[in-house]
C-alpha positions as CSV (number, residue, x, y, z in Angstrom):
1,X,145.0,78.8,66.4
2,X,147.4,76.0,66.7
3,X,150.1,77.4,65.5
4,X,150.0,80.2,67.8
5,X,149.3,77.7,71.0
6,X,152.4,75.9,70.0
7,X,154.5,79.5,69.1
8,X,153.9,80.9,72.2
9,X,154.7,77.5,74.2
10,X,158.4,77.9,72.4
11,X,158.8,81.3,73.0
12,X,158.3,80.5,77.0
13,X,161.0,77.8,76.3
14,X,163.2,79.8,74.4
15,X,163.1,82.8,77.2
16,X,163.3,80.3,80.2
17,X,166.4,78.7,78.2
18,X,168.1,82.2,78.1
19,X,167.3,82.7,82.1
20,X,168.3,79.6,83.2
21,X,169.6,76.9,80.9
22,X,169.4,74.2,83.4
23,X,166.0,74.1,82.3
24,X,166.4,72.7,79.3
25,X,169.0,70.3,80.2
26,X,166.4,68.3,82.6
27,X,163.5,67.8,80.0
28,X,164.0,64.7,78.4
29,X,164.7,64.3,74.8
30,X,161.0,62.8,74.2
31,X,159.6,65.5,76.1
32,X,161.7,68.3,73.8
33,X,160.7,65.7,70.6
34,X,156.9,65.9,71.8
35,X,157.5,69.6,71.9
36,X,158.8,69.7,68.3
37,X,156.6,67.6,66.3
38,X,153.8,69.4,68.4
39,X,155.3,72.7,66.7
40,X,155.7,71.3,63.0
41,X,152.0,69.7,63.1
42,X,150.5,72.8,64.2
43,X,152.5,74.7,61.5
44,X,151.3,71.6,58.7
45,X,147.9,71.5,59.5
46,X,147.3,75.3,58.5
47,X,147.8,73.8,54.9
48,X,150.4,76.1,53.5
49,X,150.4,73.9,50.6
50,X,146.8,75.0,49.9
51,X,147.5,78.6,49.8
52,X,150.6,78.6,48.0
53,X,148.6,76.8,45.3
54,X,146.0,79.3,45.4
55,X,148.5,81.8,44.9
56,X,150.0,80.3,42.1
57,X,147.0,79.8,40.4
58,X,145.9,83.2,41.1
59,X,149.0,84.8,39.7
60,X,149.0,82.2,36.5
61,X,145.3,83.5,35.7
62,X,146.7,87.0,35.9
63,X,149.4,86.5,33.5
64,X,146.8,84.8,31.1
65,X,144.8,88.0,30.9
């Protein structure tokens, strides 16, 4: 649910940027940082590791049988 909070939160950057880029230009660089990291802990913490190893696993079984 993260991921989508943070998605949609760059998606209303990304359409403001392309209305009026001056936007942009007066958020700090911590505030776009908190942004960012906000955006790659959100897509982290859905463990994408976890289900790529089930997937592997799952597919390894398979080729066993």
């Amino acid at each position: 649910m993260a991921v989508f909070k943070w998605f949609f939160v760059f998606l209303i950057l990304i359409f403001v940027d392309l209305t009026d880029f001056r936007f942009l230009c007066t958020l700090s660089f911590e505030v776009k940082a908190y942004l960012l990291q906000g955006f790659c802990d959100a897509v982290t913490s859905t463990n994408i590791k976890g289900i790529l190893e089930r997937e592997f696993h799952s597919n390894k079984e398979k080729a066993v049988d």
